[in-house]
N, C-alpha and C positions, 0 to 999 in steps of 0.2 A: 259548465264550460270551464276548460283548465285556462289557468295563466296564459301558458302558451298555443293556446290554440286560438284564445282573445288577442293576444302579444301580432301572432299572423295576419288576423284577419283586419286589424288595425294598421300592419302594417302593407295592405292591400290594398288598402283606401287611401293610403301614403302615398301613394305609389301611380293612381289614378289621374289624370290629369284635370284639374280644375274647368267646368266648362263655364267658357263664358258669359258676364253677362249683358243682359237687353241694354243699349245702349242708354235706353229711356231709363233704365233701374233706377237712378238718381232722382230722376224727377218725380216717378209714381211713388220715394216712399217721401219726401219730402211731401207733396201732395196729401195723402194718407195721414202724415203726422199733421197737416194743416187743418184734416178734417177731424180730426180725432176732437182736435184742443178747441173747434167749434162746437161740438156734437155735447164735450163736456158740460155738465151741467157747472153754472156759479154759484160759489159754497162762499164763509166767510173766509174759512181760508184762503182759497186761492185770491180774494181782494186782500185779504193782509199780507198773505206774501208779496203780491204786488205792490204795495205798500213799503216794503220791506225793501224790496227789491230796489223801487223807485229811490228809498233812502240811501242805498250804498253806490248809488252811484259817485264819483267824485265831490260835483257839483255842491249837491245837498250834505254830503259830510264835511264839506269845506266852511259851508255857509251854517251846518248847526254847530261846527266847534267854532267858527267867530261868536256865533251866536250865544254860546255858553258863556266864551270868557267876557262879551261886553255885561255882560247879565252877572257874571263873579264881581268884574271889577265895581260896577255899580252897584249892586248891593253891600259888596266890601264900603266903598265910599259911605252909603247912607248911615250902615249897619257900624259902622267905627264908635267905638268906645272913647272916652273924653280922656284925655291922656295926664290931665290933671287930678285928678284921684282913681288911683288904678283900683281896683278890686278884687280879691281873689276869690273870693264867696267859699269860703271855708269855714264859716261859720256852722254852716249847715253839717260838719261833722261833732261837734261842740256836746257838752252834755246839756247847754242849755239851749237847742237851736233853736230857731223860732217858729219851726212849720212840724214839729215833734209836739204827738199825745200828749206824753206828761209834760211838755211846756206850758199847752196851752189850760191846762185844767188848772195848772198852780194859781193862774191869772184871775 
């Protein structure tokens, strides 16, 4: 088949008037898509999407970023270094450091 001879018959269908449809149309594929998503079988996926799903809702994104930063701030708190002898633990680059092979053999 040429270009134009495809180009026509495309635009014949163009040109045809759209037939209406069933009023119901809406309903039956709604319907259809209801039965489909029951008939599906349950995989692990589809519970972790769900899962998934259930988490990006606002709700739960609001309450797991509180949730992080009381959980930062509090282990900040606990985890806090004594501010009276600081450290920088650079020793550990040293030619004598203390967790190094030949340190520990010289001993």
């Amino acid at each position: 088949m040429k270009a134009e001879e495809f180009d026509c018959l495309v635009g014949d269908l163009a040109r045809q008037p759209v037939p209406p449809l069933d009023p119901r149309f809406n309903d039956a594929v709604w319907r259809a898509i209801r039965q489909r998503k029951a008939e599906a079988p349950s995989s692990v996926w589809s519970l972790w999407d769900g899962w998934i799903a259930a988490l990006l809702r606002p709700q739960p994104i609001l309450a797991s970023f509180a949730l992080a930063v009381a959980f930062g701030l509090f282990s900040g708190v606990l985890l806090k270094e004594s501010r009276s002898a600081p450290t920088t633990e650079l020793s550990v680059f040293s030619a004598h450091a203390p967790g190094m092979l030949a340190t520990l053999m010289e001993h």
